[in-house]
C-alpha positions as CSV (number, residue, x, y, z in Angstrom):
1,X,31.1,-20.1,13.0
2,X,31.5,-19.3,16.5
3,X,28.2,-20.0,17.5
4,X,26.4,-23.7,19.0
5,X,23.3,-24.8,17.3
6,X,21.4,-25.8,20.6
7,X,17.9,-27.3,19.7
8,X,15.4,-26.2,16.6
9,X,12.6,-24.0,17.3
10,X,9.2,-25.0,16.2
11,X,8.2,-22.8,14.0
12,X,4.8,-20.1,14.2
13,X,2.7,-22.5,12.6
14,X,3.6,-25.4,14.8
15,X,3.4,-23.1,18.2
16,X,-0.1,-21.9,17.2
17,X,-1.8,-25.5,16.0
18,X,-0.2,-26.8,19.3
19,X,-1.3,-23.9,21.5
20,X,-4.7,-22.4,19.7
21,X,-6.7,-18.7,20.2
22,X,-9.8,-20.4,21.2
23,X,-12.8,-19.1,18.5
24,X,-14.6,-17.4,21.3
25,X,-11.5,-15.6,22.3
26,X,-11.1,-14.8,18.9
27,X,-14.8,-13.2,18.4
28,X,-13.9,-10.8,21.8
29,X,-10.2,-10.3,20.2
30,X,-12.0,-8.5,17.1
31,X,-14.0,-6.8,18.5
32,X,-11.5,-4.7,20.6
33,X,-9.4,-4.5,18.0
34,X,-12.0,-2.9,15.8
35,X,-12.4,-0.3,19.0
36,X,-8.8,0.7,19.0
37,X,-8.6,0.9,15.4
38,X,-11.6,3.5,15.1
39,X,-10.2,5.8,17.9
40,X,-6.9,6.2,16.0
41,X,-9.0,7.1,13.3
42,X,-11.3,9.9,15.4
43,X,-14.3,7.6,15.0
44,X,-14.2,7.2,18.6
45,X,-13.3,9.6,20.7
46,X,-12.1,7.8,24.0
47,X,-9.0,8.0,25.5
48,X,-5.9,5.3,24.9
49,X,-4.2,3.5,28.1
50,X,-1.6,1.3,27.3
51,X,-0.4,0.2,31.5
52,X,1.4,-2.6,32.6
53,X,4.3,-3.7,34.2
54,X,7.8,-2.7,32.7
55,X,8.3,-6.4,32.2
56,X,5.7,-9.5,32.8
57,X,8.0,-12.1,34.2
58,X,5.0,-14.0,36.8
59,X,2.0,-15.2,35.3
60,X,-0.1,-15.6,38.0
61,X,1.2,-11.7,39.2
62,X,0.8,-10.6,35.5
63,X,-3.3,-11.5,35.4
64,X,-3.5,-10.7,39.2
65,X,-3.0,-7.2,37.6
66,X,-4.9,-7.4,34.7
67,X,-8.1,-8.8,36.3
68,X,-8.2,-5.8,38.5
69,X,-7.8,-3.4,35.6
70,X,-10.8,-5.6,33.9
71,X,-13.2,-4.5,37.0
72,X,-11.8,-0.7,36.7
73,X,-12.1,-0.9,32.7
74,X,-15.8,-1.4,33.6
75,X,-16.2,1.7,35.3
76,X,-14.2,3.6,33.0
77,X,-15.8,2.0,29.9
78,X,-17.0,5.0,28.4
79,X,-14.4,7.7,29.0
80,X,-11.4,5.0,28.5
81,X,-9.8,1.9,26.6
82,X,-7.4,0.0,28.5
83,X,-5.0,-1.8,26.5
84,X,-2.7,-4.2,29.5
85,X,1.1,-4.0,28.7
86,X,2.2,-8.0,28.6
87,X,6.1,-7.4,27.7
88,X,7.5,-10.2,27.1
89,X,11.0,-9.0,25.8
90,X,12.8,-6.6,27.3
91,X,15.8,-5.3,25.1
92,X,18.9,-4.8,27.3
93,X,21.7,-1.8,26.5
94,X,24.7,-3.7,27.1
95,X,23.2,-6.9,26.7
96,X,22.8,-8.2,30.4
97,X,20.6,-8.6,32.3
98,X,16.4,-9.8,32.3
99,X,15.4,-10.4,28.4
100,X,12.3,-10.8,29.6
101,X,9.8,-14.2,29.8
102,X,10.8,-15.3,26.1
103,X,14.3,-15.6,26.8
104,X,13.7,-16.8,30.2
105,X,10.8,-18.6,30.9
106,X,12.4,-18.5,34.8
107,X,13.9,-15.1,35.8
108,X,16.5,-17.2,38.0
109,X,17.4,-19.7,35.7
110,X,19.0,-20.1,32.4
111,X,17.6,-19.4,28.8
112,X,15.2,-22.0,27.4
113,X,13.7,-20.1,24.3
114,X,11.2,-22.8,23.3
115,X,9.7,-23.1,26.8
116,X,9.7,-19.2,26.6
117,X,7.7,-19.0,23.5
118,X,4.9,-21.7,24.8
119,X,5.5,-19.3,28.4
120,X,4.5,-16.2,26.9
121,X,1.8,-17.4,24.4
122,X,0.0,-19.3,27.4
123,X,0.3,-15.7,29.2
124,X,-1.5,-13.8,26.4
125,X,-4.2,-16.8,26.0
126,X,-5.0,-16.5,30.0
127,X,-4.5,-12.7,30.1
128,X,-7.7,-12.6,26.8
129,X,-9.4,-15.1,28.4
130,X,-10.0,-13.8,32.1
131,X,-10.0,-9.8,30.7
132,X,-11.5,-9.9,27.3
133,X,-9.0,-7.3,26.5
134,X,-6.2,-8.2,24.2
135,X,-3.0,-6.9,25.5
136,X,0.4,-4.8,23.9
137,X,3.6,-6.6,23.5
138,X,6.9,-4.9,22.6
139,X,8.4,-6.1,19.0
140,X,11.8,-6.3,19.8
141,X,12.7,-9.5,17.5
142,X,10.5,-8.7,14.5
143,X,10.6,-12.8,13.2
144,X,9.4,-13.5,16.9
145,X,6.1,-11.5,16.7
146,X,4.5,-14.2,14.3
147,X,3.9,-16.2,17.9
148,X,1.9,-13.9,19.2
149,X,0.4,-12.3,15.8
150,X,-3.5,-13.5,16.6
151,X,-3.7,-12.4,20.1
152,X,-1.9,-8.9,19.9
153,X,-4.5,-5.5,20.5
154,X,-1.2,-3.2,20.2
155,X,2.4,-3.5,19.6
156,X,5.0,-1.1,20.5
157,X,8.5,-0.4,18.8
158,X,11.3,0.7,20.9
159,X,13.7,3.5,21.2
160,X,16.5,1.2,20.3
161,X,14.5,-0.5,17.1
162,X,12.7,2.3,15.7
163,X,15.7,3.1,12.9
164,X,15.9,-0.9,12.5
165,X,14.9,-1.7,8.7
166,X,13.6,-5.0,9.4
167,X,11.6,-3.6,11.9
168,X,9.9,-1.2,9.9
169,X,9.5,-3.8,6.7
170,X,7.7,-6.2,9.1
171,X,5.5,-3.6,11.0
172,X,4.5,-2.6,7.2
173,X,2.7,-6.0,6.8
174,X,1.1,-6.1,10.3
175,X,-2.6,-5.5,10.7
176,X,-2.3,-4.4,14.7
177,X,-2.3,-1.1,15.7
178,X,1.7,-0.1,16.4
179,X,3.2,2.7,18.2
180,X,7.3,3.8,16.7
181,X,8.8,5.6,19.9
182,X,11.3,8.1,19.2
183,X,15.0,7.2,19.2
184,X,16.8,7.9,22.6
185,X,18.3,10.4,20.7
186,X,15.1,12.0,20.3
187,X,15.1,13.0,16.6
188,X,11.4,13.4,16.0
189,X,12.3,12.8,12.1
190,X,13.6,8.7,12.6
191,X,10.2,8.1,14.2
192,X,8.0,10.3,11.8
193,X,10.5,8.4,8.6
194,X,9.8,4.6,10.6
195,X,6.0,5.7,10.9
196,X,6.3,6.8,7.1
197,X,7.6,3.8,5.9
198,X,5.3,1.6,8.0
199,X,2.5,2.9,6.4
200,X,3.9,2.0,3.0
201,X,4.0,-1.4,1.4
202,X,7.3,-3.4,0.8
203,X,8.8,-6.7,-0.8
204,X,11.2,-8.3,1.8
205,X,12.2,-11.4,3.4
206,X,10.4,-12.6,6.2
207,X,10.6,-15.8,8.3
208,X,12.1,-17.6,5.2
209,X,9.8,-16.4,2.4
210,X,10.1,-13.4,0.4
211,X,6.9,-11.5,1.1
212,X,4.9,-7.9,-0.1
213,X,3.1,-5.7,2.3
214,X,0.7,-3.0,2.0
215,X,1.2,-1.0,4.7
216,X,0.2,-0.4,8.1
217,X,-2.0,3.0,8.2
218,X,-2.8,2.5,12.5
219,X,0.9,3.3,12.7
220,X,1.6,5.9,14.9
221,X,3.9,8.1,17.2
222,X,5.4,7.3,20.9
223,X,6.7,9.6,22.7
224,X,9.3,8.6,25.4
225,X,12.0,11.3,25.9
226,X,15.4,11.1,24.9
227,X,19.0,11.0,26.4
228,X,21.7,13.5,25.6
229,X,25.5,12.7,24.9
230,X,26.3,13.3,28.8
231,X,23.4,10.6,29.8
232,X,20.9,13.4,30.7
233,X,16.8,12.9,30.0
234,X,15.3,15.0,28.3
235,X,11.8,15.1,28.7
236,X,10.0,15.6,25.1
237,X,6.0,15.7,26.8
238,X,4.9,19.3,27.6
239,X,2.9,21.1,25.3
240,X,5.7,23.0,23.3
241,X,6.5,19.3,22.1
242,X,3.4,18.3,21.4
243,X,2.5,21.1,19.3
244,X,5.7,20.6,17.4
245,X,5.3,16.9,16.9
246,X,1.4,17.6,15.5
247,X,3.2,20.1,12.9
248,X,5.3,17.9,11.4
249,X,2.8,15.2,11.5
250,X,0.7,17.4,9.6
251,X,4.0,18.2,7.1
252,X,4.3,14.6,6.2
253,X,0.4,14.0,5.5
254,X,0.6,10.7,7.2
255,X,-2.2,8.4,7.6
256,X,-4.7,8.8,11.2
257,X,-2.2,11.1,13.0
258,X,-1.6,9.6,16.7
259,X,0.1,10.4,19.3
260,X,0.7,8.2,22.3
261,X,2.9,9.5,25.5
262,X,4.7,7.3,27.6
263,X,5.0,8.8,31.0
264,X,8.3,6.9,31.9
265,X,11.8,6.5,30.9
266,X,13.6,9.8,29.9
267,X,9.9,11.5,30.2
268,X,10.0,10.5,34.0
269,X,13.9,11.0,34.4
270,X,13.0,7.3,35.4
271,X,11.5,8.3,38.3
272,X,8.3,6.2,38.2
273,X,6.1,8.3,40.5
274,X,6.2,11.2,38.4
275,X,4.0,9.4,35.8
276,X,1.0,11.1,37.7
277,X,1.9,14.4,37.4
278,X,3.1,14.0,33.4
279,X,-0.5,12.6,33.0
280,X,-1.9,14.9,34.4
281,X,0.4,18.4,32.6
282,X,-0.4,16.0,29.3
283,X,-4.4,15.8,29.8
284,X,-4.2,19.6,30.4
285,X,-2.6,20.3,26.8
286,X,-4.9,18.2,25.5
287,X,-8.0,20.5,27.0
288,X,-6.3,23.7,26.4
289,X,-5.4,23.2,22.2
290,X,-8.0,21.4,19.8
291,X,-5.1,19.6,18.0
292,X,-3.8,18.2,20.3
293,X,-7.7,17.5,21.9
294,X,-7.8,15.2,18.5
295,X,-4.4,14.3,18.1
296,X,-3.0,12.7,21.1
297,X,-4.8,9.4,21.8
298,X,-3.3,8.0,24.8
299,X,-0.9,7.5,27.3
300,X,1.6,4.6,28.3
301,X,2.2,4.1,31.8
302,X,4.2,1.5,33.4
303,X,2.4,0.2,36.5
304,X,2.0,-3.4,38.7
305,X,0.9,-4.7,42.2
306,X,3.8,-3.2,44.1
307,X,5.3,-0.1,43.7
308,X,9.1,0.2,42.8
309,X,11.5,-2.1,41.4
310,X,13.2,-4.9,42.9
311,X,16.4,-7.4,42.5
312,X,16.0,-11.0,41.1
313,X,15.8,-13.3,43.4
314,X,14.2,-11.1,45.6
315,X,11.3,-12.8,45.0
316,X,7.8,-9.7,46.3
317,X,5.0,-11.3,44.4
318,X,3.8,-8.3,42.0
319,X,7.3,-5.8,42.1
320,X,9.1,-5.4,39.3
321,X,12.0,-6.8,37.5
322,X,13.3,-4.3,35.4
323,X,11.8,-0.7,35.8
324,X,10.2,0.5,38.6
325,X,6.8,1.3,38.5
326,X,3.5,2.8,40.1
327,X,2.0,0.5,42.7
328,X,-1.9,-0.8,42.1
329,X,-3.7,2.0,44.6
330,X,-1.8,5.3,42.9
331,X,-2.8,3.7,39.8
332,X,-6.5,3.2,40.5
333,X,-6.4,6.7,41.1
334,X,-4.7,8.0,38.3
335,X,-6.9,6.0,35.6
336,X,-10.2,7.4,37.9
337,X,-8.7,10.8,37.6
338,X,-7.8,10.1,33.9
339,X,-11.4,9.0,33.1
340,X,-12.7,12.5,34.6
341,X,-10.1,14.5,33.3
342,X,-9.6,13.5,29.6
């Protein structure tokens, strides 16, 4: 076996009896999650933002950035739910790289997974407790998410994960509201067949037990642009797509049809200060078809402190990791002109 066994990992039970939700953070947890749940099912007709940094590798930095989308939240209470992105795994192409706080509690040092689980659960408990808003979290190791199952509001699967069985088996048996992105490829039919069998129920193996599900019906689309064989974005957010992706929705008769655009990678050409403007063309689709009014929810936006990306090590409090995104006064704007426009 060419692999070293370095320590054991406590397992979900033991992380959470060591590090508890509190109950009153549990009380303010249901709540929201109740609010998510009954706009994805047209009970509630405000508008989804799902904004964060690409990656959340500083606490302090990390709820720095969510207490001042707490104050704007207030403002915006009415028109807009904000939903903080706290990624805590980052899934790398060639595998190098960040893999995010889990993997490394310590961007510049070495992997210590067990201080990265108590690192990212302690982030998620402080995040709730000083917002009140539960935060999303990307599932990119499906037997990881039970660490963080009680304090999720939203979990998104990736590009990358999306056609991944196991994924779709475990999102199946998962009461949070979760968002399938479209492959890279950007066939809309291995989303739509991952959101289909999401909302299904299953018998499979999980965390050592053999388990049954019944199905996830807050499953939904992501849309995120795709990458051609020559490496090229394609951007998959202006209204022709939208329209499409609504039809086959409507083909499939799946459960609380949702979309959700993310404004960044291939939709962005990865150019992070385009996110505005995509906002903006996707707000006016909304306002100019009444399917699209009802059917797309929300957007994703990737946005911290500082604007831009930077290089470990580097060390600018607030600048990201990994992707580079908006900095904090473009996106006070944008979630202002959001709030007015959607």
């Amino acid at each position: 076996m060419s692999m070293k066994f370095i320590k054991r990992i406590p397992t979900y039970e033991e992380v959470l009896t060591r590090i508890p939700l509190p109950k009153h953070l549990e009380k303010i947890k249901q709540k929201r999650d109740q609010e998510i749940r009954n706009i994805l099912t047209n009970q509630d007709d405000r508008f989804l933002l799902i904004i964060g940094p690409c990656s959340a590798d500083n606490e302090d930095s990390v709820c720095e950035y969510i207490s001042k989308l707490a104050v704007i939240q207030e403002k915006v209470k009415k028109e807009v739910l904000i939903i903080p992105r706290i990624y805590t795994n980052k899934p790398r192409t060639t595998g190098e790289g960040y893999k995010g706080m889990m993997h490394q509690p310590d961007p510049e040092k070495g992997p210590d997974l067990y201080e990265g689980i108590k690192a990212i659960r302690n982030l998620h408990l402080r995040a709730l407790a000083e917002s009140h808003m539960p935060a999303a979290d990307e599932m990119l190791y499906p037997e990881n998410y039970s660490y963080l199952a009680d304090v999720l509001g939203y979990i998104a699967i990736g590009a990358r994960s999306v056609e991944n069985q196991q994924h779709r088996l475990t999102v199946s048996g998962v009461d949070t509201p979760v968002g399938m992105k479209n492959p890279t490829s950007g066939d809309l039919s291995v989303m739509l067949n991952s959101i289909f069998a999401a909302q299904h129920g299953h018998t499979y193996i999980y965390n050592g037990w053999e388990v049954k599900s019944t199905g996830n019906p807050f499953t939904h689309a992501i849309l995120r642009g795709a990458v051609d064989r020559n490496g090229r974005n394609i951007p998959n957010y202006h209204y022709e797509n939208l329209i499409y992706l609504a039809k086959e929705y409507e083909k499939q008769e799946l459960k609380n049809p949702a979309i959700i655009v993310d404004t960044n990678h291939a939709n962005s050409m990865k150019c992070y200060y385009e996110q505005p403007r995509i906002a903006r063309e996707v707000l006016m689709s909304r306002k100019y078809d009444t399917k699209l009014q009802q059917m797309v929810k929300g957007l994703m936006i990737e946005s911290y402190l500082v604007e831009g990306s930077q290089g470990i090590g580097e060390n600018i409090y607030g600048k990201s990791i990994t992707d580079a995104c908006l900095g904090w006064e473009d996106t006070e704007k944008l979630i202002d002109y959001i709030a007015e426009n959607k």
